[in-house]
C-alpha positions as CSV (number, residue, x, y, z in Angstrom):
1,X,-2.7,1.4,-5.1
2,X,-3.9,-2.0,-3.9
3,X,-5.7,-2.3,-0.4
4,X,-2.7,-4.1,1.1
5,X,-0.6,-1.3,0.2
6,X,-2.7,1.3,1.3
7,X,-3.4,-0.7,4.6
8,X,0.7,-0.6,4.9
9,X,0.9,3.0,4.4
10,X,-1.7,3.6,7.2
11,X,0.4,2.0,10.0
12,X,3.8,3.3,8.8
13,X,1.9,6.6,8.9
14,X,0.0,5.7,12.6
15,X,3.8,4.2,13.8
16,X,6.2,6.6,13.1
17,X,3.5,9.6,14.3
18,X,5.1,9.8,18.1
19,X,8.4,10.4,16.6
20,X,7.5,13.2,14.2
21,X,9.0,16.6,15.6
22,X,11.4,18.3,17.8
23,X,13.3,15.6,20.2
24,X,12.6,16.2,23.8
25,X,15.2,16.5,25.8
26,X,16.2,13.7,28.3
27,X,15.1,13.9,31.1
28,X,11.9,14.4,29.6
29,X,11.9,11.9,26.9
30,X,10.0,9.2,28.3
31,X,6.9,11.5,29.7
32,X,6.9,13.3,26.8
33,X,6.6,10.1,24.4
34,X,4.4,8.3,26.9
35,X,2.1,10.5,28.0
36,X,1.9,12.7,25.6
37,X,2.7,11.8,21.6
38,X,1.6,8.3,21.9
39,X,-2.0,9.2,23.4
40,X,-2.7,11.9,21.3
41,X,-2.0,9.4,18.4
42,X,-4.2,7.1,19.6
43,X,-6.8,9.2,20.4
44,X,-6.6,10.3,16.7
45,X,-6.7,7.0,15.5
46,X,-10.0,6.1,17.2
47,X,-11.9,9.4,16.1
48,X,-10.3,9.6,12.6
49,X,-11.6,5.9,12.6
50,X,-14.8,6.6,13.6
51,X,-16.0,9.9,11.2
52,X,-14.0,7.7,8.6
53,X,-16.5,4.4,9.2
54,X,-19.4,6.9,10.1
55,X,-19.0,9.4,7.5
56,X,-19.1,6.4,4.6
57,X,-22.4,4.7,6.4
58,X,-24.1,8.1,6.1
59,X,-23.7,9.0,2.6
60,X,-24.4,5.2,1.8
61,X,-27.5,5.4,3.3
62,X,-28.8,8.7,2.7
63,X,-27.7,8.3,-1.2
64,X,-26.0,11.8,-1.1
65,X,-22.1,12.0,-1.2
66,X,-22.1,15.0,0.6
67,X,-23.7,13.6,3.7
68,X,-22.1,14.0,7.1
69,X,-21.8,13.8,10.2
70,X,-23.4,17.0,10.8
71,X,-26.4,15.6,9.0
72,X,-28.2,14.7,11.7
73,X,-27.7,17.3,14.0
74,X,-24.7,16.0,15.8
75,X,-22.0,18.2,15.6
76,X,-24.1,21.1,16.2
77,X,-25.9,19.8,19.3
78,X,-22.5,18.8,20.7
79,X,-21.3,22.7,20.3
80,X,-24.6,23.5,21.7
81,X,-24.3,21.7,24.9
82,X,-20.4,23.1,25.0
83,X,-21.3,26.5,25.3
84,X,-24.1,26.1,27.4
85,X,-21.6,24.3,29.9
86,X,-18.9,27.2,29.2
87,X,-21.9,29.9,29.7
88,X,-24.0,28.6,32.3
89,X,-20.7,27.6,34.7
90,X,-18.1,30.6,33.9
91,X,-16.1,29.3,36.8
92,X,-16.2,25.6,37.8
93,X,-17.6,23.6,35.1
94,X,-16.0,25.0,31.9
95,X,-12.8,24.3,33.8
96,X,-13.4,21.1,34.1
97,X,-12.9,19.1,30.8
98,X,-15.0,15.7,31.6
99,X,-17.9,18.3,32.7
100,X,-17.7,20.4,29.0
101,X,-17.7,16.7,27.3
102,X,-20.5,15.3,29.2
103,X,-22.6,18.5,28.3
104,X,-21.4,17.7,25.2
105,X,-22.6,14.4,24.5
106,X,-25.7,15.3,26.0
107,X,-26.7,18.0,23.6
108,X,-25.3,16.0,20.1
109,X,-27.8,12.9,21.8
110,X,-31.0,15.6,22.3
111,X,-30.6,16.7,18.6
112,X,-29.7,13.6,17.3
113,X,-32.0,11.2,18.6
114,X,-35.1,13.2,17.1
115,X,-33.1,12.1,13.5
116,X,-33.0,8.4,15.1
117,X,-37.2,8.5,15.7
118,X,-37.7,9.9,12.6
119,X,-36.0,7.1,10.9
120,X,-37.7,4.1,12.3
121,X,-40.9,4.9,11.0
122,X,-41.5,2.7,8.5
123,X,-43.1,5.2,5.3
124,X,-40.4,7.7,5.9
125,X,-38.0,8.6,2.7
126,X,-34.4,9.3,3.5
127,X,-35.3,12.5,2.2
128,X,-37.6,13.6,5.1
129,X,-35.2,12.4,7.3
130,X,-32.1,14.2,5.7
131,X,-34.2,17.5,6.0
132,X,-35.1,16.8,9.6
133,X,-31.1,16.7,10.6
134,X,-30.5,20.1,8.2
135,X,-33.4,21.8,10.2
136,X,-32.1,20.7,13.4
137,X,-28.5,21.6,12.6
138,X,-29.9,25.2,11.9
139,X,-31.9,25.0,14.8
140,X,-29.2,24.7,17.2
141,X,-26.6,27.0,15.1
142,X,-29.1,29.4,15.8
143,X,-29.5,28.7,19.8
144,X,-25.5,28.7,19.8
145,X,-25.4,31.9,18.0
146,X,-27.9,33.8,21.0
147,X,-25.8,31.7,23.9
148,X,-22.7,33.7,22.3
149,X,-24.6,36.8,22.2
150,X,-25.4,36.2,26.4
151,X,-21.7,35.0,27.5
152,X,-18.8,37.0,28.5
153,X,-15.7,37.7,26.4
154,X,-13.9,34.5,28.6
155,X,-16.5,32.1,27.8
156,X,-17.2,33.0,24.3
157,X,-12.7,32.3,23.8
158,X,-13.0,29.1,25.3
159,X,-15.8,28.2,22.8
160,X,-14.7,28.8,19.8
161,X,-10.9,27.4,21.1
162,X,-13.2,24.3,22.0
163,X,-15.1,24.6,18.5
164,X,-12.1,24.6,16.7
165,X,-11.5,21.0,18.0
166,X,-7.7,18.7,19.5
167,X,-6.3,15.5,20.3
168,X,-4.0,17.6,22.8
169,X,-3.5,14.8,25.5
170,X,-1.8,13.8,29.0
171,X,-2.2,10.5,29.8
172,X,-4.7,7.8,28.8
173,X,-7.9,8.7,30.2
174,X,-9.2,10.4,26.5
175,X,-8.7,6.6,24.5
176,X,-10.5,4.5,27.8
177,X,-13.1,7.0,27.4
178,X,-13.3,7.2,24.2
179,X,-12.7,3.4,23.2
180,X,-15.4,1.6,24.2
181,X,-18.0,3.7,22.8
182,X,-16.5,4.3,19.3
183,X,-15.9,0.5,18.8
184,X,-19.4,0.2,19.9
185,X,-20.3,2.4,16.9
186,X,-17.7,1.4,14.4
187,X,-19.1,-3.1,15.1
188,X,-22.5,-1.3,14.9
189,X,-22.3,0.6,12.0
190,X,-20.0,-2.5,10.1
191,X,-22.8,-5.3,10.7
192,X,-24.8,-3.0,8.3
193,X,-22.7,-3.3,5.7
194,X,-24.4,-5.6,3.4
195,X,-27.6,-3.5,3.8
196,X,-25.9,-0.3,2.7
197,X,-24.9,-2.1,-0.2
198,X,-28.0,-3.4,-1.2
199,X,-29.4,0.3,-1.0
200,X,-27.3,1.4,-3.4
201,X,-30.1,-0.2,-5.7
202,X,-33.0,1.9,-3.9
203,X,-34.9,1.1,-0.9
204,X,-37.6,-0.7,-2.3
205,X,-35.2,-3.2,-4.4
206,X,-33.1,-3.5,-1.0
207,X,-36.3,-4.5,0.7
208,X,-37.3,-7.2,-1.6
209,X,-33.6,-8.6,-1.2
210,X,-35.1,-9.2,2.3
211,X,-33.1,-6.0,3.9
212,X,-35.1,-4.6,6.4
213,X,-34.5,-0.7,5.8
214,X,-36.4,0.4,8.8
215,X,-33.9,-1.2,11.1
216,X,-30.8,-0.8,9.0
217,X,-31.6,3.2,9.2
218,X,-32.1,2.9,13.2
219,X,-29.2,1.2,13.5
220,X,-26.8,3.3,11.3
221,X,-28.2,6.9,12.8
222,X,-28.2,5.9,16.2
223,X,-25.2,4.2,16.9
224,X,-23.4,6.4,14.3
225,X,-24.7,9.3,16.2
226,X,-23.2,7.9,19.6
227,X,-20.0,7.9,17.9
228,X,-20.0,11.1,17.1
229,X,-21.4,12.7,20.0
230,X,-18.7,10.6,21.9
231,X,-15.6,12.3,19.5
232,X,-17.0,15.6,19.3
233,X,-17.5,15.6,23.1
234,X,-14.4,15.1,24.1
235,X,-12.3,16.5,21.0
236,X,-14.4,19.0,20.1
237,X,-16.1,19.1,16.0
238,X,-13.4,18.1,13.7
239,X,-14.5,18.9,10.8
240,X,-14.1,17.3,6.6
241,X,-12.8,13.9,8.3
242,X,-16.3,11.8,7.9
243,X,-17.0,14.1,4.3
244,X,-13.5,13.8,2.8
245,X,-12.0,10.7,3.9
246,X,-14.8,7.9,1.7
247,X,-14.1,9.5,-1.2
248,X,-10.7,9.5,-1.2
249,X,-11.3,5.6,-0.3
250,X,-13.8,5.4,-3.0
251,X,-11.4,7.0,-5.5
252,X,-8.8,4.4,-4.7
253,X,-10.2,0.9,-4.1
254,X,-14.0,1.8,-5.2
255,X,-17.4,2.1,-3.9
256,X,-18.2,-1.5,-3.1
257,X,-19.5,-1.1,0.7
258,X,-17.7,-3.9,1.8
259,X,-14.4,-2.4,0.8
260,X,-15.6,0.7,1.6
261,X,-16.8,0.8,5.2
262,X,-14.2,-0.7,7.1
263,X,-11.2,1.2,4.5
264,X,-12.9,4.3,5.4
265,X,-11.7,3.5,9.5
266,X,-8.1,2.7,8.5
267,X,-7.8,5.6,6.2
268,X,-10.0,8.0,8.3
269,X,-7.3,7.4,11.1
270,X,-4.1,7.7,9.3
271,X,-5.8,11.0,7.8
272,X,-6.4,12.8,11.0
273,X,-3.1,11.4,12.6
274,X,-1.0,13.1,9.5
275,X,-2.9,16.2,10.0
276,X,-2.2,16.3,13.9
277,X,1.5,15.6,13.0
278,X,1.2,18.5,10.5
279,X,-0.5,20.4,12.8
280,X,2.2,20.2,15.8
281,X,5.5,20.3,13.3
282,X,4.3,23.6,11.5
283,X,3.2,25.7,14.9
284,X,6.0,28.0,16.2
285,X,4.7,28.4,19.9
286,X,1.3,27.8,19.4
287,X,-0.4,25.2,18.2
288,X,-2.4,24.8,15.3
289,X,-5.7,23.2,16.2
290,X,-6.1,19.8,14.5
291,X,-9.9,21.1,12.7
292,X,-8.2,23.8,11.0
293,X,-6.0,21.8,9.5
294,X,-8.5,18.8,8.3
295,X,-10.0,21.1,7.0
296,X,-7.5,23.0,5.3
297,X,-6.5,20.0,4.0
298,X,-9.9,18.8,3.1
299,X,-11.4,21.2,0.9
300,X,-8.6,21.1,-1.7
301,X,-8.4,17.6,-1.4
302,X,-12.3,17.0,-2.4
303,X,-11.9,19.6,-4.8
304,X,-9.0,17.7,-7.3
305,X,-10.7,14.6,-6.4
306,X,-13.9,15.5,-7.8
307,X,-12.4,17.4,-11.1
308,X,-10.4,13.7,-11.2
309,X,-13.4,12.2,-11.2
310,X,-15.4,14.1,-13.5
């Protein structure tokens, strides 16, 4: 599959999402398609796009193709900050979806921006760095864990409903939130491109093709983490999107950065828009929530595209 034909399959797939499932009735058509279908799909599309873009940077620059998100801390700080909102205000606060998110986004930037330091000094390896986000991540698992242990039975469902992450929408406040931050990121992330490619030769070849890799690393974990923080605060951690989706772009079109980067947005949005599709056609009164199926989808996928590789 050339890029223009997988470029092609991503916006049938991000067109015809709305229309996927049961027909409303009519009377309700036009609210239902409006306020609901299409900005939940757009919503997808801009966090798919995100841990796609984000997700690739990351395993380019820490030279481990395993690399996430959750590497530095992110995902973990933002569930961190979730259930301290859901524990600390039972009654107002955890009711109140902008106040969970900006809790959110404030713990994923306290454990993240450690990460960030740690990366702009100049005689740091990536491997100092990588071990600094795994220590944090473990760090605040561990708080998370003893907030659960503290919270009632009501807070401790609506964290782990939260934890399980969705795009469920009504209206367009989520995308004009979400927007301007995660293009912020993606532009940020994308002006490091050649950089990332260059460090696929190691850092000090990279640095004597006149890349600064002090800044390039600022750059990519802090705006990256931004991103993140942004998603995760207001969808909650969605998880195998930034791990699965650059390899299955690096299967297709390879691992050239410049292909790679800004393929691993298109595909990373048409990825998590099929699985919210999925995710609303097979629930029979409930819904399934949209990380359960990335990552139900995700782990087989990586698996048959690594024996395929091998």
């Amino acid at each position: 599959m050339n890029r223009i034909a997988l470029l092609l399959l991503c916006l049938v797939i991000a067109c015809s999402a709305p229309f996927i499932g049961p027909t409303p009735p009519d009377h309700a058509m036009e609210f239902i398609y409006m306020q609901l279908r299409i900005p939940r799909v757009l919503v997808a599309g801009v966090v798919g796009c995100t841990f796609g873009i984000v997700g690739a940077a990351f395993q380019a620059l820490f030279g481990n193709p395993l690399a996430t998100p959750s590497t530095t801390g992110t995902t973990a700080g933002a569930a961190l900050g979730a259930l301290f909102a859901f524990v600390a205000f039972p009654s107002s606060l955890a009711q109140w979806t902008l106040g969970v998110a900006g809790f959110s986004f404030l713990g994923a930037l306290i454990v993240a921006f450690p990460v960030a330091v740690l990366a702009s000094r100049y005689q740091r390896r990536m491997e100092d760095v990588l071990l600094a986000g795994i220590a944090l991540t473990l760090a605040a698992g561990a708080l998370t864990t003893g907030l659960q242990s503290q919270a009632d039975m009501a807070a401790t469902q609506r964290a782990v409903l939260w934890s399980l992450g969705s795009l469920t929408q009504v209206g367009y406040d989520g995308i004009l939130g979400l927007a301007p931050l995660c293009v912020l990121c993606c532009i940020g992330v994308l002006t490091q491109t050649r950089a990332l490619d260059a460090l696929i030769t190691g850092e000090e070849r990279a640095q004597s093709q006149g890349v600064y890799t002090t800044q390039t690393r600022t750059i990519v974990l802090g705006v990256g983490s931004l991103g993140i923080a942004s998603c995760v605060a207001w969808c909650g951690p969605i998880a195998f999107v930034g791990l699965i989706v650059p390899h299955i772009v690096r299967f297709i079109l390879g691992s050239s950065r410049r292909i790679l980067l800004p393929y691993s947005g298109i595909v990373g949005a048409a990825f998590l828009i099929t699985c919210d599709v999925a995710a609303r056609f097979l629930s029979t009164g409930s819904e399934v929530p949209v990380g359960v199926m990335t990552a139900a989808v995700g782990a087989p996928l990586l698996i048959v595209l690594v024996l395929k590789q091998q």
